[in-house]
N, C-alpha and C positions, 0 to 999 in steps of 0.2 A: 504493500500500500504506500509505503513511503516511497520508493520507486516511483512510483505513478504520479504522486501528489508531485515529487520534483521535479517530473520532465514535463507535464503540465505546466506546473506555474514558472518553469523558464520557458516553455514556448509561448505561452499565454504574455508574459510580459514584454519579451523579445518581439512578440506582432502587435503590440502597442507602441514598439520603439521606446521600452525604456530603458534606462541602467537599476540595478539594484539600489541603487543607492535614491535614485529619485522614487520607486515603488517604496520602499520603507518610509521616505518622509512623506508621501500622499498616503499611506495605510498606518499612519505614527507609531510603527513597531521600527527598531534598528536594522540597519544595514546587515548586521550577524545573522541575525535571525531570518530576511530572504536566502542570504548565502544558505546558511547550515539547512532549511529548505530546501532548498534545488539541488545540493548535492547527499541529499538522504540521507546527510545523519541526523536528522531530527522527521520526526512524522507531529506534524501541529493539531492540537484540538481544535475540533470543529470550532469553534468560538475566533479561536486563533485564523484560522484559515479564512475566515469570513470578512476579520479584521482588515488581512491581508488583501481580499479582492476587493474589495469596498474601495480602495485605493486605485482600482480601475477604471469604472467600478464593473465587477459581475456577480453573480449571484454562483452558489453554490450549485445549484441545479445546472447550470449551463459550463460552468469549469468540468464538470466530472459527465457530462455527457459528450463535451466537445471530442474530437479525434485525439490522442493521446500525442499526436504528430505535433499538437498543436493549430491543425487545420479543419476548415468549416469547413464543406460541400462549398461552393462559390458558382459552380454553373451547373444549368439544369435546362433538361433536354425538353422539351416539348411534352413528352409523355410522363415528365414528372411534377407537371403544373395540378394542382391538385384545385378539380372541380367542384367550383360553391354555389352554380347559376343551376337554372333549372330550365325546360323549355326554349323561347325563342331567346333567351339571355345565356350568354356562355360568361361566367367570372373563372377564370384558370388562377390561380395564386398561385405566386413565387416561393420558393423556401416555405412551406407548410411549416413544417416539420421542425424548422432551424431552432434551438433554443434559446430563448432572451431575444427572438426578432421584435424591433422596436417599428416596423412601419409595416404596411399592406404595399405589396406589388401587384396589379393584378393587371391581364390581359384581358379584355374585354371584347363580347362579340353581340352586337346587336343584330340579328334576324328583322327584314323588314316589316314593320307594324309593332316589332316587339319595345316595350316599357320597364321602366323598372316596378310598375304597381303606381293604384290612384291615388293612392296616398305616398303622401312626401318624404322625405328620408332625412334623417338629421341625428346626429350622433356626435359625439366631442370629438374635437380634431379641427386638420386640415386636410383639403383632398387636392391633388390638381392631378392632369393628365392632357394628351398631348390626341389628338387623332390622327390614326395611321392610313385608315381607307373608309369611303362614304362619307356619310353623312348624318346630325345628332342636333336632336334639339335638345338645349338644356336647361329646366326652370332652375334657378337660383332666385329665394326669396321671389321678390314682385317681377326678375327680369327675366326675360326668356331669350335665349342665342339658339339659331343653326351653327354648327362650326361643321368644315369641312377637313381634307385631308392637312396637316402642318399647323392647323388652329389647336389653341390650347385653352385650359381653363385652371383659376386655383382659387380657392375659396375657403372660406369657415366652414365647418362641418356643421355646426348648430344652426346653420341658414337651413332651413325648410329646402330641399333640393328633389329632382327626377328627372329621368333622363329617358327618352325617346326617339326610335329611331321611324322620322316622317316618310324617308325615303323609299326606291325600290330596289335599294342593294344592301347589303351588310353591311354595317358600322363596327370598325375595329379602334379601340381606345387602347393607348398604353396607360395607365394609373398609377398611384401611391398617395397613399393617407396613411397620417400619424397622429394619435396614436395606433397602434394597429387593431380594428375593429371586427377584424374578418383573420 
């Protein structure tokens, strides 16, 4: 276990770009104490170890499920977009899976006639997105836009929102909202 815990939290720190010495004074434990850490002769109480990330910051769940290499997943194939739409709406999300993801990635596919529902959508955050192909009407609060293909949108999440696609081709949205809602 102490093995793992050490070569974790030097990869883990190492892809934040730090030194030892700058992780112990953002985590206010000494410089000793990452050392003896990373090179296994110490295995730290959970308390400790927490202290430790928090000077990242991450969370325990996501240090001990990351890759032991130090390494996320970073790209994903088409077939690993994990589907959240139903019917004429296709929502594909980036990184489901990832632990501690902070934002929504999502691929978007509008069927023509298809809506996001009559009622309005609003949730904490911010959303923006950029459209790849077709065409999208989108109410924000009292204003309504078509955006075409290279048109973008960003806005409050708590504005009353819904999106529809008027036209007679498929609407494709590239997306991201934070905090991550989906």
């Amino acid at each position: 276990m102490a093995n793992d815990v050490a070569t974790r939290l030097k990869a883990v720190r190492q892809m934040h770009g730090l030194s030892q010495r700058e992780l112990a004074k953002r985590a206010g434990v000494t410089n000793g104490m990452i050392s003896l850490i990373e090179q296994g002769r110490v295995s730290p109480s959970v308390a400790s170890l927490k202290k430790v990330l928090d000077g990242l910051p991450m969370g325990l769940a996501e240090f001990f499920t990351m890759d032991p290499a130090g390494t996320t997943q970073v790209f994903y194939g088409k077939e690993e977009l994990v589907e959240l739409g139903e019917g004429a709406v296709s929502l594909r999300l980036v990184a489901a899976h990832r632990p501690g993801r902070r934002m929504t990635v999502l691929r978007e596919t509008y069927e023509p006639g298809a809506d996001t529902g009559s009622d309005m959508l609003r949730h904490v955050g911010e959303e923006g997105g950029v459209v790849v192909a077709g065409k999208i009407e989108i109410t924000i609060g009292g204003q309504v836009q078509v955006l075409g293909p290279g048109d973008a949108y960003y806005f409050a999440s708590a504005v009353p929102h819904r999106f529809r696609n008027r036209g007679r081709e498929r609407c494709e949205i590239i997306s991201a909202s934070s905090p991550p809602t989906l």
